[in-house]
C-alpha positions in Angstrom: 136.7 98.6 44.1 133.1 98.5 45.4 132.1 94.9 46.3 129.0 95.2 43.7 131.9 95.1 40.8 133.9 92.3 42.0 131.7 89.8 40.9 132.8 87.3 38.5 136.4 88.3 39.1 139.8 87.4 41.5 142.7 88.6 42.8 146.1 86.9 44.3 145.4 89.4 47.7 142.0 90.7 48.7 142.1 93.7 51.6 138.9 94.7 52.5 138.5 97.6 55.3 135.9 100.0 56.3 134.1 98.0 58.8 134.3 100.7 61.4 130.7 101.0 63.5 128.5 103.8 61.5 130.8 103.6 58.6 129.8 100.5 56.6 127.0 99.7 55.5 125.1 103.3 55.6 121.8 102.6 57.6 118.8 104.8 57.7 118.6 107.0 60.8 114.6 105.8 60.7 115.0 102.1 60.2 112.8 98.7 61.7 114.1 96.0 63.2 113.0 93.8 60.3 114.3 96.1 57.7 117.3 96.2 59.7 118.3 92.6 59.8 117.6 92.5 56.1 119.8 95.1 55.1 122.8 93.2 56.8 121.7 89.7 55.1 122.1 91.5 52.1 125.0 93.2 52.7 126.7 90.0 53.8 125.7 88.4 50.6 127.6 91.2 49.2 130.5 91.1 51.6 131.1 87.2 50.8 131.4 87.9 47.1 134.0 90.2 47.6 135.8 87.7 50.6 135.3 84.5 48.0 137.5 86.4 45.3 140.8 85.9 46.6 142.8 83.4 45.4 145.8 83.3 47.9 145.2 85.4 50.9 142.2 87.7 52.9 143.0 90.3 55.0 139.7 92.2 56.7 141.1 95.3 58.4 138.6 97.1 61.4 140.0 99.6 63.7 140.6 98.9 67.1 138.1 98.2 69.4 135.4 98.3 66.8 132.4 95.4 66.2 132.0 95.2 62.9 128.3 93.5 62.9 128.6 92.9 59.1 131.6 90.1 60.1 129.6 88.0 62.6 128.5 84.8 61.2 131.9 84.5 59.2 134.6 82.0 60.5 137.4 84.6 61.7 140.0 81.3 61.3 140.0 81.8 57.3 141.1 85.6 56.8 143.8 87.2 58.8 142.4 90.6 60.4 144.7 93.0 61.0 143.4 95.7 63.6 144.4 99.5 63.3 145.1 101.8 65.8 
């Protein structure tokens, strides 16, 4: 389910995945620095929604040895993040 259509709803167990670098969120090849940094507020904004709709449990799965950008700022201690191979 896109985070967008979350909103408004929950769920026992939220998985959320696709935070591998390029993947998520699509940035423009020709982009400021500015722009930039807004894009990721915003998606954050988005990305909390969807975190804030679980009721029991949070996982956040990246591959391994990835930095997902969109995570920093959010306290790793309340989701367990499960890392692929």
């Amino acid at each position: 389910m896109p985070f967008r259509a979350c909103k408004g709803l929950e769920f026992p167990i939220v998985v959320l995945g696709g935070f591998s670098s390029g993947n998520y969120p699509q940035i423009p090849d020709e982009i400021g620095d500015d722009a930039l940094e807004e894009l990721y507020e915003r998606e954050r904004r988005q990305l909390y929604v969807a975190m804030t709709r679980a009721m029991r449990r949070l996982s956040v799965i990246r591959p391994a040895g990835s930095e997902a950008r969109l995570l920093r700022g959010f306290d790793a201690e309340l989701w367990e993040t499960k890392v692929g191979k």
